[in-house]
N, CA, C and O atoms as a GROMACS GRO file, in nm:
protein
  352
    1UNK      N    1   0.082  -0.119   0.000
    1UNK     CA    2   0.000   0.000   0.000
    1UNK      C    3   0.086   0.125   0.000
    1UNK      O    4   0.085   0.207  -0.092
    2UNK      N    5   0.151   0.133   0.095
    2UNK     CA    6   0.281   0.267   0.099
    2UNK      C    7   0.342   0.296  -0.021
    2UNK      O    8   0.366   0.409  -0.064
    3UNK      N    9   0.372   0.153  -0.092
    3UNK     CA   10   0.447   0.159  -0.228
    3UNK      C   11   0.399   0.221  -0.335
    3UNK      O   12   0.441   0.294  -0.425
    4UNK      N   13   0.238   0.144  -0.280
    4UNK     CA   14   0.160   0.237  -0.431
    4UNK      C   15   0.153   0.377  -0.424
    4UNK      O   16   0.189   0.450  -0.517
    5UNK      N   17   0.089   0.435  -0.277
    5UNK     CA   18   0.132   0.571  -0.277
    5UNK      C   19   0.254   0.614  -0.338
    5UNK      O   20   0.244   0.668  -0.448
    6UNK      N   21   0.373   0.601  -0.285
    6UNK     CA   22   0.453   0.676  -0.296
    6UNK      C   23   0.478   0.673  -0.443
    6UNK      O   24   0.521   0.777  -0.493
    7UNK      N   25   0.450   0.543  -0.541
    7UNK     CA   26   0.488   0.515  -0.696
    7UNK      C   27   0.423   0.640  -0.739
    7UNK      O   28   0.480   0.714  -0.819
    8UNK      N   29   0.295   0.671  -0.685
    8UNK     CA   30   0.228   0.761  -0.775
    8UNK      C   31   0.240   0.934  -0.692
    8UNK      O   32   0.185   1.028  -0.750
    9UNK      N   33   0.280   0.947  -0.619
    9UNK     CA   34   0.301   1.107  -0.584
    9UNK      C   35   0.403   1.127  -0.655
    9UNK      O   36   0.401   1.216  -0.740
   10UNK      N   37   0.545   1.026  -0.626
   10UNK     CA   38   0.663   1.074  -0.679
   10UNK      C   39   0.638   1.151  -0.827
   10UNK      O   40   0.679   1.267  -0.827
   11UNK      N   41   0.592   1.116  -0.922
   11UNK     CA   42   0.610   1.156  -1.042
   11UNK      C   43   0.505   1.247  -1.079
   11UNK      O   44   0.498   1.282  -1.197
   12UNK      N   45   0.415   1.294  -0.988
   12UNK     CA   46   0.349   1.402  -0.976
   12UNK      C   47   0.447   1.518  -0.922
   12UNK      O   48   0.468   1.626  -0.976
   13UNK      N   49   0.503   1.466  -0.803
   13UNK     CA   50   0.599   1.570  -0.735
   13UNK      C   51   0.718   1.596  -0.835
   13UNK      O   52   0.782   1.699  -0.815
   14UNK      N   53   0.748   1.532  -0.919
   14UNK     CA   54   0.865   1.581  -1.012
   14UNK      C   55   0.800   1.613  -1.144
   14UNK      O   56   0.869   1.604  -1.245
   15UNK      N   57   0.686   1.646  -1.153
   15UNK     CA   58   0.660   1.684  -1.309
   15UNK      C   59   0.604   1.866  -1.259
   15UNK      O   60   0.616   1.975  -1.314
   16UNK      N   61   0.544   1.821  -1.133
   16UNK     CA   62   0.556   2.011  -1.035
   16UNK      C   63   0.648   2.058  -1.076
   16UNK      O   64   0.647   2.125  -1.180
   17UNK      N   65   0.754   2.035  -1.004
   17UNK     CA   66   0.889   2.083  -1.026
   17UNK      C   67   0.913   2.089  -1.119
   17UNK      O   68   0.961   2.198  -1.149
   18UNK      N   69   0.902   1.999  -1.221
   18UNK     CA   70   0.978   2.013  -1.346
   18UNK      C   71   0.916   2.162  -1.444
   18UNK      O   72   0.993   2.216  -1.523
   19UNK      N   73   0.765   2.217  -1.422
   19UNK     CA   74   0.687   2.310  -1.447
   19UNK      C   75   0.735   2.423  -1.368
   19UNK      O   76   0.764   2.530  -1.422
   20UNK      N   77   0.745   2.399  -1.233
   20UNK     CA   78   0.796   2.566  -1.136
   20UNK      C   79   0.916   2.601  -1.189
   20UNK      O   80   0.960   2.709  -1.149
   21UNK      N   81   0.976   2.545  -1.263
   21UNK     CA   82   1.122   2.575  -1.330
   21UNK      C   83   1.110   2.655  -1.457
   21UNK      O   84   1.209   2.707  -1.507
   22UNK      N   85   0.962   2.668  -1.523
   22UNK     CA   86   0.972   2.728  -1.634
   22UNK      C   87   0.870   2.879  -1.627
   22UNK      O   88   0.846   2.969  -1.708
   23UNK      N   89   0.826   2.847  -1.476
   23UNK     CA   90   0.774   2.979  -1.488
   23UNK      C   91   0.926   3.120  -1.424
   23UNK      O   92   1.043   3.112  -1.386
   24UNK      N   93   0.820   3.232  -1.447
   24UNK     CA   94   0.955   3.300  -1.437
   24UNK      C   95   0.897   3.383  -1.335
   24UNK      O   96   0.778   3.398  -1.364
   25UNK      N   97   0.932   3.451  -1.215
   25UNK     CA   98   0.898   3.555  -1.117
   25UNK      C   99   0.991   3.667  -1.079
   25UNK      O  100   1.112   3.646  -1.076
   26UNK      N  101   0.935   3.795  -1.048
   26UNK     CA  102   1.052   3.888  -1.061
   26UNK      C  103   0.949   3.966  -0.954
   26UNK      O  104   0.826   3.958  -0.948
   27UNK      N  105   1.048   4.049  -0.866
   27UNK     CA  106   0.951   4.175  -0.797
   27UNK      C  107   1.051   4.277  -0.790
   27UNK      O  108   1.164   4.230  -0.799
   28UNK      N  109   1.046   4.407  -0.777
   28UNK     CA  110   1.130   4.487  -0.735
   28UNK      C  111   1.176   4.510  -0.625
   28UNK      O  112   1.082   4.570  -0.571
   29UNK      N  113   1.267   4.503  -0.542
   29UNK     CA  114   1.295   4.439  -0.434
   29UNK      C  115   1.468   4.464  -0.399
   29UNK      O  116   1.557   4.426  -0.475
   30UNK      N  117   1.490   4.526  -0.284
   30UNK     CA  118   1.654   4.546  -0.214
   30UNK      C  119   1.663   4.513  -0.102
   30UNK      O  120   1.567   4.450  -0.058
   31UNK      N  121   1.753   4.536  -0.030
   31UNK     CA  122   1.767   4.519   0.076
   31UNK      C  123   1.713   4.639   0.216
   31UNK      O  124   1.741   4.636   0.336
   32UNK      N  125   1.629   4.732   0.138
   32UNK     CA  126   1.566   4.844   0.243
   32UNK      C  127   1.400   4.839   0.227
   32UNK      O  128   1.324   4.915   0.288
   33UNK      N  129   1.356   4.731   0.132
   33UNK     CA  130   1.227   4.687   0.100
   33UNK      C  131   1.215   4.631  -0.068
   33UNK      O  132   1.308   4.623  -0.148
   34UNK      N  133   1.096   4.603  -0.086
   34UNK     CA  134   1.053   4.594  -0.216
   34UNK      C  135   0.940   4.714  -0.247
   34UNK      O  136   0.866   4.768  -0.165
   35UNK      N  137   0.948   4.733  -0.368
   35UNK     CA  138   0.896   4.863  -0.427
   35UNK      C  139   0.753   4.752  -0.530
   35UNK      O  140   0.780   4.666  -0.615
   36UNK      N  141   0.634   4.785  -0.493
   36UNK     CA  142   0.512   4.704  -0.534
   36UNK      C  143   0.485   4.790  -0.626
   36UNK      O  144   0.459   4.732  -0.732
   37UNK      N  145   0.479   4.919  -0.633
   37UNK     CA  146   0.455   5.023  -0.749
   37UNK      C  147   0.516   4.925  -0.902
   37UNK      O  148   0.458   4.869  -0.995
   38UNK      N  149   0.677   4.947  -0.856
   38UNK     CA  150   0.757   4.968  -0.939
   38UNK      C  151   0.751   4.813  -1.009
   38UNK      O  152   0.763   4.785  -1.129
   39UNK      N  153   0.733   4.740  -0.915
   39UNK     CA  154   0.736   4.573  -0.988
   39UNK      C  155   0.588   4.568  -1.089
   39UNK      O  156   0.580   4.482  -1.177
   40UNK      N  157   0.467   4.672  -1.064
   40UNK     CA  158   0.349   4.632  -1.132
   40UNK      C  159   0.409   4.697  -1.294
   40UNK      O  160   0.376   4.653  -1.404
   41UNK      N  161   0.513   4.822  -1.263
   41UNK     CA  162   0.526   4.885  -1.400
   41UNK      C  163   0.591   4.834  -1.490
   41UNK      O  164   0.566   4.826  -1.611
   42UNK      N  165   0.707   4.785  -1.412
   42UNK     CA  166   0.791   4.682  -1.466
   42UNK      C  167   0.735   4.557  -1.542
   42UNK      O  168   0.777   4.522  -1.652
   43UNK      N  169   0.609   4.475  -1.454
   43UNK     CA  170   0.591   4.398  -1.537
   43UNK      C  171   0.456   4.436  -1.636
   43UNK      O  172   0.369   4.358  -1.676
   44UNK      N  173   0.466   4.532  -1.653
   44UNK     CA  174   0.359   4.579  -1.778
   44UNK      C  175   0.428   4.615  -1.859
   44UNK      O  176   0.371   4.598  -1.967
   45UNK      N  177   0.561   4.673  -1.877
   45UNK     CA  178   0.653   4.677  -1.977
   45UNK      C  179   0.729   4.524  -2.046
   45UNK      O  180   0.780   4.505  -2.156
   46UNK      N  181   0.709   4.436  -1.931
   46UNK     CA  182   0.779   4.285  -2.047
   46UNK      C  183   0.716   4.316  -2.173
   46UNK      O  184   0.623   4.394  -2.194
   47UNK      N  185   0.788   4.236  -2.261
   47UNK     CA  186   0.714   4.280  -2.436
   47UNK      C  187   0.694   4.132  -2.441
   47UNK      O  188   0.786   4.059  -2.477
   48UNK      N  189   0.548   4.074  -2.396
   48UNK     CA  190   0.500   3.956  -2.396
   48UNK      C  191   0.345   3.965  -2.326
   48UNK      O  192   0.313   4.040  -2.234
   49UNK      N  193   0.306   3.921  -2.357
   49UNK     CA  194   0.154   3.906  -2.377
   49UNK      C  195   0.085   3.786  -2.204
   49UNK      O  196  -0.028   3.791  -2.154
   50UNK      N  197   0.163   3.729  -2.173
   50UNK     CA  198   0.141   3.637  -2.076
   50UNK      C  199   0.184   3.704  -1.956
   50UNK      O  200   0.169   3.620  -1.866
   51UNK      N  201   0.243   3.840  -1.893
   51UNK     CA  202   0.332   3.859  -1.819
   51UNK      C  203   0.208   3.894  -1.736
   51UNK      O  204   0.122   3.948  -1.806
   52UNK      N  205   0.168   3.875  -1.585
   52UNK     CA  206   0.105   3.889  -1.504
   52UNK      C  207   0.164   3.959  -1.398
   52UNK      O  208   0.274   3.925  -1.355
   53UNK      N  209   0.064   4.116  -1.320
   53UNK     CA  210   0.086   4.117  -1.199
   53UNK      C  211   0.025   4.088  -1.141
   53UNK      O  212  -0.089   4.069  -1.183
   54UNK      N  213   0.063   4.058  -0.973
   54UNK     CA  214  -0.035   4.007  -0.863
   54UNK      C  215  -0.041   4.052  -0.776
   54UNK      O  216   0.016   4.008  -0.677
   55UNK      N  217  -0.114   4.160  -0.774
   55UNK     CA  218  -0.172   4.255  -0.673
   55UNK      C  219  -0.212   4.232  -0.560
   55UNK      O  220  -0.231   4.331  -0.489
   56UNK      N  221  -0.231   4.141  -0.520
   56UNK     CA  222  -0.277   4.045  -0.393
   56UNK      C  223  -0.122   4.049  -0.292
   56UNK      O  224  -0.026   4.120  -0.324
   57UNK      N  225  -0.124   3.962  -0.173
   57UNK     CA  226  -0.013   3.987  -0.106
   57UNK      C  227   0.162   3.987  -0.137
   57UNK      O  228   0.265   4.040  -0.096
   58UNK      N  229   0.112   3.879  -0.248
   58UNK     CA  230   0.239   3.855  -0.354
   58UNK      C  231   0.323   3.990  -0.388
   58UNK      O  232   0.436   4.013  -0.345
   59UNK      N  233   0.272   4.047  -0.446
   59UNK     CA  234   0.304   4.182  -0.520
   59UNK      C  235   0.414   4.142  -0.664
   59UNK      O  236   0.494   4.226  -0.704
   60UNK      N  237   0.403   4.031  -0.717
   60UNK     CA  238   0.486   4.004  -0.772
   60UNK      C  239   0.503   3.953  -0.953
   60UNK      O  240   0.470   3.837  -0.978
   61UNK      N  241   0.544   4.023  -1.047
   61UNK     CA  242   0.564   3.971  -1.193
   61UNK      C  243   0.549   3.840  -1.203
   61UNK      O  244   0.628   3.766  -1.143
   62UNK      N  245   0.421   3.777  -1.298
   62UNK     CA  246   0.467   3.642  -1.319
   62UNK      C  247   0.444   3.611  -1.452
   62UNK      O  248   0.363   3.686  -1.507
   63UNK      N  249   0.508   3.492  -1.543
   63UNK     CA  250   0.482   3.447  -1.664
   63UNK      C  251   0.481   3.315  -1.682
   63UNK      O  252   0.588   3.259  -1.703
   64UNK      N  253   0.365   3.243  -1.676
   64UNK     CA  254   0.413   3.097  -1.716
   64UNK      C  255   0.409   3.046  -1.817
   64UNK      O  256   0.428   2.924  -1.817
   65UNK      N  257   0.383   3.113  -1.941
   65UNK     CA  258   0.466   3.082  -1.993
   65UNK      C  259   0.574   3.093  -2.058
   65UNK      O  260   0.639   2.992  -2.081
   66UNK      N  261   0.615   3.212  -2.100
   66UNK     CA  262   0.775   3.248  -2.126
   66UNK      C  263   0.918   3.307  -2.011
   66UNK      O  264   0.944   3.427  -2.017
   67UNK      N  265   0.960   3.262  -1.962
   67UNK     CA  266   1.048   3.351  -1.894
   67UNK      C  267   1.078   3.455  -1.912
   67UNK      O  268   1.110   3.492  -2.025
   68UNK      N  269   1.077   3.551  -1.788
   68UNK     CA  270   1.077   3.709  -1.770
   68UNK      C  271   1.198   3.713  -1.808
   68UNK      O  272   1.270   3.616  -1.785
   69UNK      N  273   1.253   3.841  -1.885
   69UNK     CA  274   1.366   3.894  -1.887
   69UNK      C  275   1.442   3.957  -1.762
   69UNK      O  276   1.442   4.075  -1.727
   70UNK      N  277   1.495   3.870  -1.715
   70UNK     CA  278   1.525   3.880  -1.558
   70UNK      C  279   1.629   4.044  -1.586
   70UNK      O  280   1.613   4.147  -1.521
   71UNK      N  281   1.691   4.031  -1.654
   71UNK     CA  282   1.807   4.122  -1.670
   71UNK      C  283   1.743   4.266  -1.697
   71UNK      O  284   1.786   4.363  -1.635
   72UNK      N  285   1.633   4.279  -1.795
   72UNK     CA  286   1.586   4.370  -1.841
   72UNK      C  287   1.447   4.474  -1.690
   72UNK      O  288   1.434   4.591  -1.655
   73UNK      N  289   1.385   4.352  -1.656
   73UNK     CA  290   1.313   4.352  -1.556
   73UNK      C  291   1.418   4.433  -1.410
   73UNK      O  292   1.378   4.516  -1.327
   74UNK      N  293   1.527   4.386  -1.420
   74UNK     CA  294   1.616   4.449  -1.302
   74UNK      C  295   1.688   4.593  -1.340
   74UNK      O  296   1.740   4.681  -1.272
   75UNK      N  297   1.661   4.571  -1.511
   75UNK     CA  298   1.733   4.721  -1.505
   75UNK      C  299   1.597   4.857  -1.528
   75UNK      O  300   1.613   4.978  -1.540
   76UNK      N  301   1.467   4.776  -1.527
   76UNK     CA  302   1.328   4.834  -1.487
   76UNK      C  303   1.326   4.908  -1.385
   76UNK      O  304   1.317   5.030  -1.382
   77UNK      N  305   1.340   4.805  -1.264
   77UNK     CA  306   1.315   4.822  -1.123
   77UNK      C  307   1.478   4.972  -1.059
   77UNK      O  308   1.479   5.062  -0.975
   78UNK      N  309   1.550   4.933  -1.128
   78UNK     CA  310   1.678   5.001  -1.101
   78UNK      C  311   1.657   5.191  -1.184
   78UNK      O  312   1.711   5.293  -1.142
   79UNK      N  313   1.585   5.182  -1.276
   79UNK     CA  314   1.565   5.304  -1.346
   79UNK      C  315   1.474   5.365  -1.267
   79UNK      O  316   1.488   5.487  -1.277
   80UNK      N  317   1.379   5.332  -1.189
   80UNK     CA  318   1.256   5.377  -1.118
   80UNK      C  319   1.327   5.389  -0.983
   80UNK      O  320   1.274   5.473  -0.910
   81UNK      N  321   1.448   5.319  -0.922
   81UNK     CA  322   1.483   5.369  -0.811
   81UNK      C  323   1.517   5.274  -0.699
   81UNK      O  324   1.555   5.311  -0.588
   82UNK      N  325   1.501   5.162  -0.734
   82UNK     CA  326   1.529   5.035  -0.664
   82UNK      C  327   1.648   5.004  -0.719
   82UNK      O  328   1.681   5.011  -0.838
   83UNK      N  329   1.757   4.944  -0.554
   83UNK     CA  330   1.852   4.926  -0.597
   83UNK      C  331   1.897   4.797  -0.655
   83UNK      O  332   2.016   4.766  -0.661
   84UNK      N  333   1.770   4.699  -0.712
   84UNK     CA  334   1.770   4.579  -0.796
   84UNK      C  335   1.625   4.522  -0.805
   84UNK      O  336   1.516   4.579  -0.795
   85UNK      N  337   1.664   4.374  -0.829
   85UNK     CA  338   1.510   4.310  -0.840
   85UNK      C  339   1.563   4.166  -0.821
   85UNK      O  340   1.673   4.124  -0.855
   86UNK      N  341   1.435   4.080  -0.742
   86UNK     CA  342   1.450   3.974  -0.721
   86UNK      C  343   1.426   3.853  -0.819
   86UNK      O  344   1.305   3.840  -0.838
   87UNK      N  345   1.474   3.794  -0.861
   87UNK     CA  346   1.354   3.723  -0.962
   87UNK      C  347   1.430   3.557  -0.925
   87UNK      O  348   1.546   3.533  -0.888
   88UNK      N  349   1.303   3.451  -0.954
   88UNK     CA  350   1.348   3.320  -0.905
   88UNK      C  351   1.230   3.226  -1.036
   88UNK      O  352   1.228   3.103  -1.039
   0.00000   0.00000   0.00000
């Protein structure tokens, strides 16, 4: 019985993962706070059609399906006044 469980979570639990790896998340964010303004503007400027903000407690850029331009997204957050951006 244990066996069968575990046969069948495992490869649920690694096909999760294998998906949380392709979404992309970014917020504006330093070490004296994160800036929620600046992460909603930021991610309304990605040049992609899927890029989501989440206004809710999150405060945070998301895309599942293309990856955020992490680089471009940080030099967003950095032009508006933050001294970077988090993205994972």
């Amino acid at each position: 019985m244990r066996f069968s469980i575990v046969a069948l979570v495992t490869p649920l639990l690694l096909a999760a993962s294998a998906l949380a790896e392709e979404f992309g998340n970014c917020k504006c964010q330093d070490k004296t706070g994160q800036y929620n303004d600046y992460t909603e503007r930021c991610c309304k400027m990605q040049f992609n059609a899927f890029s989501h903000y989440h206004g809710d407690q999150v405060h945070q850029c998301s895309n599942p399906i293309d990856k955020i331009d992490d680089d471009g997204f940080e030099a967003c957050c950095v032009d508006r006044g933050a001294h970077g951006a988090f993205c994972w």
